[in-house]
BADRENLO-671874 format. One record per residue (C-alpha): x, y, z; residue in one letter. Coordinates in steps of 0.05 Angstrom, whole numbers, plus 5000, padded with zeros to 4 digits. Layout:
BEGIN
XYZA;...
// end
This chain:
BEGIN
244647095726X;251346815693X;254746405752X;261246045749X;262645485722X;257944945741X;251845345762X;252445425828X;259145795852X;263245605908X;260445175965X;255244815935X;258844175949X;261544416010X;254744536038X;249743956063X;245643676009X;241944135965X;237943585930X;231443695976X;231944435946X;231744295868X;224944295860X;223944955899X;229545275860X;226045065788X;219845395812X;223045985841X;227846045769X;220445965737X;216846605772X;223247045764X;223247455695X;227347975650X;224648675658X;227549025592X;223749545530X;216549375505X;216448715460X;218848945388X;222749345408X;231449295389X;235649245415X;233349105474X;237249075534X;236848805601X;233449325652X;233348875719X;230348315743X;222348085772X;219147575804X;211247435790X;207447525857X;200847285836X;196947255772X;198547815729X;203348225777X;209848235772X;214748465833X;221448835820X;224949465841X;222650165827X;229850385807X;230049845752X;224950225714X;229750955709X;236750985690X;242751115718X;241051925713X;235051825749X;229851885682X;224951505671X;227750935619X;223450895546X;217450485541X;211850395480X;207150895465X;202850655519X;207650585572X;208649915559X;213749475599X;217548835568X;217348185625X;221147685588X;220546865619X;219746225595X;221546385524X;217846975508X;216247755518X;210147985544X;207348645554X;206049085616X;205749665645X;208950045720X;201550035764X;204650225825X;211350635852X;212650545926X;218550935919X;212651575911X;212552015972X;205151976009X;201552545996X;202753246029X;208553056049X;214353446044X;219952986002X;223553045943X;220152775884X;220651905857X;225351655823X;225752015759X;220352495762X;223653095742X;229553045688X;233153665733X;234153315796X;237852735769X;239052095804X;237951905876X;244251905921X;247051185930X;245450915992X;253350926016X;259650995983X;261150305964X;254650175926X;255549835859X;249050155816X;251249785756X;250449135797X;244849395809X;241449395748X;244550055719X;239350445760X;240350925817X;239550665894X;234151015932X;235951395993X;234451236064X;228051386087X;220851226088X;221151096008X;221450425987X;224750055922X;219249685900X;214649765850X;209249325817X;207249165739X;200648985719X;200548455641X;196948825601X;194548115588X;189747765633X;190547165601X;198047025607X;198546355643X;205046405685X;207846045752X;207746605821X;212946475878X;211346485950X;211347165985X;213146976067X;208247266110X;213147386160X;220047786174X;226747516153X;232347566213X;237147046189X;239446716124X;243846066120X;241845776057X;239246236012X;239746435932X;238746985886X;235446955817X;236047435756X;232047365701X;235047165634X;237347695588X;237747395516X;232547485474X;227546915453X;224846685388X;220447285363X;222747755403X;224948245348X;217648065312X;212948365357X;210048055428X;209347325433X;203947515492X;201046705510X;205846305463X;208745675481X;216045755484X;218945405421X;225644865430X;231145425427X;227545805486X;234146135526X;233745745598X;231846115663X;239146375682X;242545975745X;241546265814X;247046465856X;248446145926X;248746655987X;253946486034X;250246936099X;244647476105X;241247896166X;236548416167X;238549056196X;235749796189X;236949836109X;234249186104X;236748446085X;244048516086X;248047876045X;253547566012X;256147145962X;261846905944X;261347125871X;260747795844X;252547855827X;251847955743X;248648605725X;241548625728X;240548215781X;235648825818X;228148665833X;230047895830X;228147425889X;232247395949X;229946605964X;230346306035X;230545586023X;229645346095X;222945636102X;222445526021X;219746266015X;222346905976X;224047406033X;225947985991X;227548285936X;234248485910X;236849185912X;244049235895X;250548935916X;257649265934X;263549205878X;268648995915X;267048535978X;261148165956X;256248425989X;248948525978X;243048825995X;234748685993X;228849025998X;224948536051X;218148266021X;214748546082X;215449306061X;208749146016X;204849236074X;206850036064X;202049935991X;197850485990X;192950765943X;197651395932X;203050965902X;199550835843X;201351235782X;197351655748X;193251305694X;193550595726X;187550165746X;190349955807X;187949435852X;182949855904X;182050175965X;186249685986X;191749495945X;196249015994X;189948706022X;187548575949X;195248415915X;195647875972X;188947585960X;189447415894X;196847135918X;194646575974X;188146455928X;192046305865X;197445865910X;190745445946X;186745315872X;193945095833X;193444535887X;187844235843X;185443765903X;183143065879X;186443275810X;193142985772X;196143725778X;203043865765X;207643865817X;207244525858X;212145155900X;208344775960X;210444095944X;216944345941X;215444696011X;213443996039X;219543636021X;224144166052X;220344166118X;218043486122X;220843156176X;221443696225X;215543596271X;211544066255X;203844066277X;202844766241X;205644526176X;205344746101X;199044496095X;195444786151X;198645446118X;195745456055X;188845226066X;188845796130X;191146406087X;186846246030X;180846286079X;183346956108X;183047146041X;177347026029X;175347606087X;175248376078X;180948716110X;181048936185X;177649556190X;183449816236X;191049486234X;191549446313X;186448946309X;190848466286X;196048696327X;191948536395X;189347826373X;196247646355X;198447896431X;192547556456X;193346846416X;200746926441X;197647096505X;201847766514X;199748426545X;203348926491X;199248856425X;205448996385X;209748516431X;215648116386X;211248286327X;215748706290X;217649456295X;213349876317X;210750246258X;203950346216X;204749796168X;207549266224X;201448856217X;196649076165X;192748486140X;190047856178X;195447566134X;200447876166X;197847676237X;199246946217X;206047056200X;207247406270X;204946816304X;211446396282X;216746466347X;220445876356X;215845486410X;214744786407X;210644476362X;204044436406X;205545166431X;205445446355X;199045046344X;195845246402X;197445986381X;194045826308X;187745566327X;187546126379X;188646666331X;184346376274X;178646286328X;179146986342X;179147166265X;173446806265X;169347156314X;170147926306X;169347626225X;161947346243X;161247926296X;161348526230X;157448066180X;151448226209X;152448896200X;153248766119X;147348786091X;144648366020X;150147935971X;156048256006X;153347976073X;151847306059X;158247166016X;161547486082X;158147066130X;159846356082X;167746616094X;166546586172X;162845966178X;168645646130X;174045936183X;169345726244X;169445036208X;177444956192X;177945286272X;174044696304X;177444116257X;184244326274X;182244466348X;180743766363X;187943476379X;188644066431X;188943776501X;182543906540X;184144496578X;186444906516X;180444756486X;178145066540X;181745696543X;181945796471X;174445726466X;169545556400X;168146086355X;161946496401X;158346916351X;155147586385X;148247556393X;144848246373X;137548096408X;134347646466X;128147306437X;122547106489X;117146746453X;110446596484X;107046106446X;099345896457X;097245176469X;089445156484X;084945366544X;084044996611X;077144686635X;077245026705X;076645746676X;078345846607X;084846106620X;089246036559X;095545636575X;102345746542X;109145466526X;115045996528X;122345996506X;128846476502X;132946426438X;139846836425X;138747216357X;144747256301X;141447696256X;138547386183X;132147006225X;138346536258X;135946326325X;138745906375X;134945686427X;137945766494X;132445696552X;125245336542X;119545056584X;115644576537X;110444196571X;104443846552X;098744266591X;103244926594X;102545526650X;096846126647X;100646716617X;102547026681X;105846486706X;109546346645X;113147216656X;114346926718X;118646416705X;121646696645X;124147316694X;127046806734X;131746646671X;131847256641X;136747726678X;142547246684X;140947036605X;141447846590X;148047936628X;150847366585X;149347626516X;151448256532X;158148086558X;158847626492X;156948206448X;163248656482X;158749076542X;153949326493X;146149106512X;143048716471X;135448886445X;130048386484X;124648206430X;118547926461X;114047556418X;106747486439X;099747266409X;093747626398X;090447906458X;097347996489X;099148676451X;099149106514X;104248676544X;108349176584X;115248856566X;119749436583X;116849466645X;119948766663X;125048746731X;130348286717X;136948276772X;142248856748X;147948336761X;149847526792X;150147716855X;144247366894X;141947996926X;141948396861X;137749036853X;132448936800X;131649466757X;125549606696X;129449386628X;126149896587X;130050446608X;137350116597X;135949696540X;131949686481X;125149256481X;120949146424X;114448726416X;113948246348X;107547896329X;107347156349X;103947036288X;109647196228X;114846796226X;119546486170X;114746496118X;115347206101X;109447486080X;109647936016X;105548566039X;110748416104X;116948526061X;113949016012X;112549516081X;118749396100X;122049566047X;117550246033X;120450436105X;127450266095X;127850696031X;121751236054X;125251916057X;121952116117X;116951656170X;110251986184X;105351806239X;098751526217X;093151656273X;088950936278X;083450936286X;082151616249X;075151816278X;071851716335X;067551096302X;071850726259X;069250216216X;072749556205X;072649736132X;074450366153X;080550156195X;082849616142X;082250156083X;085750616126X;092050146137X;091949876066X;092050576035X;097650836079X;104151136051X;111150706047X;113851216107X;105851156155X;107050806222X;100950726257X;100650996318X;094150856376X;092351096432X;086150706443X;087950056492X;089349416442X;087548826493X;079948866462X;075449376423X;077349686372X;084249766391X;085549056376X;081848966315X;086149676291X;092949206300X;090148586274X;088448986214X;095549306217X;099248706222X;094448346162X;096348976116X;104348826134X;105049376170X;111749226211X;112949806253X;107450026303X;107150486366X;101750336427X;099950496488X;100249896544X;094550326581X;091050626519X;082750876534X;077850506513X;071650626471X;070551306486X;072351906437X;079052156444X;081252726478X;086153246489X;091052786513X;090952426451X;092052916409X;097753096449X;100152356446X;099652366375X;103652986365X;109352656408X;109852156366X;110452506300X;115752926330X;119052196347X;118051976277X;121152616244X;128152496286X;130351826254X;134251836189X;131751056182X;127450536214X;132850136246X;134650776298X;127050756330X;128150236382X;133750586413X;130551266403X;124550896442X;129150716489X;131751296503X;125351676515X;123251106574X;129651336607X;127452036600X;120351826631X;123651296689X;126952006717X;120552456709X;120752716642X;116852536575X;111052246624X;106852046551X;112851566529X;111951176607X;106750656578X;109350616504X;110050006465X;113849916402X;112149376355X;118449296314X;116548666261X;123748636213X;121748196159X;130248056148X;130447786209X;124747306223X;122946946282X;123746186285X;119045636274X;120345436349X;115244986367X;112544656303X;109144096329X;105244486381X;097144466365X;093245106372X;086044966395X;080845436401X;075645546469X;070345086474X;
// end
């Protein structure tokens, strides 16, 4: 951008001291490039201006790329693009149009799209398109000027600017940049694609000053008090006080000076139909992604512990050094990089409402921004919402708030993920949750409070019973028992226990644990949003027809609570006391013949009225991926409990019982019956992981008089993925003298 004499036009002495600002401006004259014809090609003449956004993306306005008649302008044979900076031309190619009308939607067609409808109108009167980089002005309306190119090569090494994360109201010191628009060495010989610039490499053109700017409904309104050079469109509109580019530029008026940007913001609008046809693109999720590899790139070029050249954030800290700031540039970088590192918010208002809760407002969209689709799209965005003018302590208080609460719903869906997506998913919360608690301890004590640690939702309620020996007065087996909150991925966290030396007879140990167990229950499920929790009850051998379900636990606090059976209301399942951490093989391998079984089938144990232990352990290990073995015989003794010691030592994870099963006598009608009941059950799920709540649901169907066969049924539900703990691994198991 040619400026008057001197560099910096009128008022740069006038104004306070601009010396804090010269390294920001360098880096922000760095990012900004030349959009002009493919390398090679002559003459080659100055299209508009860029800025790079992050590595390999380039920034600028969509009317830069058609000409003042609206056509497309000519690029190489491939659609190639020339970005010229630091000395050299480099190819690239339009990836995205935002200008292109979403689809089925009634609008008149981009920018240049058809040769017969000519150029846009100007957006009023007094708009100077030449000023405007010789290319038409889009018209008002849901269209924006922006577009994006992709280098066609990856490895380009080139400086990005800083992209605010939050709306621009008023500028006071503020510049433009334009990218230069002579050509460099080689320029006429081809590309010079990753070439160092050589010692005649033209300069990155001055910047211009801008004496005011607002945003109003066309967007970032300014002026200068020189006449902006030709060309100057899709450059950086720079706010210096927050050290951040806040838009882009758009065009400026001939005669008074005055200017107009695209705000920075309107990328939230990114869509996947905005890319043009032929383009790779960026995703399902283009912002989410562009803005990703933007805070990522800014984060690594910090090079901790490294001798790295000075950086845009630096620059950032000298500017706002000073001001008292407890939220400060650092605190920014390292926090967007870790939202970065997270998938998008399945649903936009979610960041709206933890942006009105961290600022503790009732109106999700509160001083958030207009109301509109894209106000908040990205957790990114959220952040930059947070920033109203509060004190110091406020605006960290509101931080840590909102990056606790990132934290949580963030840990809440990873256990829904399932394999190498999951874990690398849960690793991104527990790095929040970690930055959340460091920056949380210089909060006062009773914001610590309010704000809360990061609470991850438990999915399941573990009550483990674990055998100790037998007692001298009547060989009673004694036990130890504990209740652990489950995360999902065999994560446990033990939350009641009674550990003793000589342990409790098992009846006394329900006792006590019912004692515990309803207020524990009401707790979990409030953490995990209303939604009740699964109870897993782990028992030993001999304890199979543990009627679980059947458990009365108080329906709420109050001290004269109703109890109420849990089997109906929430789902209970029964896991072997036995498997644990260790997984073992023909465990998994069952599992996993389940999971991916296109249909579950019900296999009848035992199979004749005198079953064989070799018969019964042939039976089991011969079973299809899909069996589930289903009894009806009584499993405290008999041959009922050798048929589920032989189904849990074949890995059989999934079982069905009865809690009042016959005994050795043949079976009967009513078995058969049984039996067909629960092949129909079988047939109804489209996988394993629906048959608790299917279970479930039939005991509610049986607590109000209906499927009277499903009143005594037990589900053993053994998932290998989610192990139980090794919870008390000193504990000695001795056997009856």
């Amino acid at each position: 951008m040619a400026a008057p004499e001197g560099g910096h036009g009128p008022g740069w002495g006038e104004r306070a001291d601009r010396e804090k600002y010269a390294h920001l401006l360098g880096h922000a004259g760095r990012a900004t490039v030349a959009v002009r014809p493919a390398p090679g090609v002559t003459p080659a003449p100055l299209w508009g201006s860029g800025v790079f956004v992050a590595p390999g993306w380039v920034l600028t306005c969509a009317h830069v790329l058609t000409s003042g008649d609206g056509r497309h302008r000519a690029t190489g044979p491939d659609g190639e693009i020339g970005v010229a900076f630091d000395g050299r031309v480099v190819a690239a190619r339009l990836e995205y149009d935002l200008s292109r009308p979403a689809p089925l939607r009634a609008a008149a067609p981009p920018c240049g799209t058809a040769e017969e409808d000519g150029p846009e109108a100007p957006e009023d009167p007094g708009t100077d398109r030449e000023a405007a980089g010789s290319g038409p002005v889009p018209a008002p309306g849901p269209r924006v000027d922006l577009a994006l190119l992709r280098l066609l090569d990856p490895g380009v090494r080139h400086p990005c600017a800083w992209l605010s994360d939050q709306p621009a109201a008023l500028l006071e010191d503020a510049f433009i940049f334009r990218g230069h628009d002579q050509d460099p060495p080689g320029a006429g010989r081809g590309p010079v694609s990753g070439a160092a610039p050589g010692p005649d490499a033209a300069p990155v053109d001055p910047f211009i000053a801008v004496r005011f700017g607002a945003r109003d409904a066309r967007g970032l309104q300014f002026g200068t008090d020189v006449r902006v050079t030709p060309g100057a469109s899709g450059g950086p509109l720079l706010d210096c006080d927050r050290g951040e580019v806040v838009g882009i530029v758009k065009g400026s008026h001939r005669e008074d000076r005055l200017g107009l940007a695209v705000p920075v913001t309107e990328l939230r609008g990114l869509a996947p139909h905005h890319l043009v046809p032929g383009a790779a693109g960026l995703g399902d999720d283009p912002y989410h992604a562009l803005m990703g590899l933007h805070d990522r790139w800014h984060w690594a070029g910090q090079d901790l512990g490294g001798p790295g050249e000075p950086t845009w954030f630096d620059a950032q800290h000298a500017i706002m050094s000073g001001r008292g700031r407890l939220w400060g540039v650092q605190e920014r970088l390292q926090a967007l990089d870790l939202l970065a590192s997270l998938p998008a918010p399945r649903d936009p208002l979610v960041v709206a409402a933890a942006v009105a809760e961290a600022l503790g407002r009732a109106d999700p969209r509160g001083r958030t921004g207009r109301a509109g689709p894209w106000t908040l799209r990205t957790w990114r965005d959220g952040h930059g919402a947070l920033y109203q003018g509060s004190d110091p302590y406020t605006e960290l208080c509101a931080f840590v708030h909102y990056l606790r609460i990132v934290a949580q719903r963030t840990a809440d869906e990873a256990r829904e993920v399932p394999g190498d997506e999951g874990v690398a998913l849960r690793t991104a919360a527990e790095r929040l949750e970690l930055f959340v608690t460091a920056k949380a301890v210089v909060l006062l004590p009773r914001d610590r409070e309010r704000i809360g640690p990061v609470r991850r939702r438990p999915d399941a309620l573990l009550v483990e019973f674990e055998p100790l020996f037998y007692d001298d007065a009547g060989g009673r087996q004694l036990f130890n028992w504990s209740v652990s909150e489950g995360y999902g991925q065999g994560r446990w966290q033990r939350v009641e226990i009674q550990e003793t030396r000589d342990g409790v007879p098992f009846e006394q140990a329900c006792d006590q644990v019912l004692q515990r167990l309803g207020p524990r229950l009401l707790r979990a499920d409030d953490a995990a949003g209303g939604a009740r929790v699964r109870l897993e009850v782990a028992v030993p051998e001999e304890r199979w027809h543990t009627p679980a379900d059947r458990w009365r636990v108080p329906a709420s606090t109050r001290r004269a609570a109703r109890l109420r059976p849990l089997g109906p209301t929430r789902a209970v399942v029964l896991r072997d006391q036995g498997r644990r951490q260790e997984v073992d093989p023909a465990w998994l391998r069952r599992w996993q013949g389940l999971a991916a079984a296109g249909r579950m089938t019900a296999l009848r144990v035992p199979a004749g009225p005198r079953a064989s232990v070799s018969g019964l352990s042939r039976l089991l290990e011969e079973a299809d991926e899909g069996a589930v073995p289903a009894l009806c015989r009584s499993v405290a003794d008999g041959t009922g409990l050798e048929a589920v010691g032989w189904t849990l030592d074949t890995g059989h994870p999934v079982a069905l019982w009865l809690a009042e099963g016959h005994g050795e006598r043949d079976c009967d009608r009513v078995c058969d019956a049984f039996h067909r009941e629960v092949s129909q059950l079988l047939g109804a799920p489209k996988s394993v992981a629906e048959i608790p709540e299917l279970v479930r649901e039939l005991r509610a169907k049986a607590a109000e008089g209906g499927a009277s066969w499903a009143r005594d049924l037990v589900l053993l539900y053994d998932d290998p993925d989610n192990p139980i703990p090794q919870l008390f691994p000193g504990a000695t198991q001795l056997s009856p003298p």
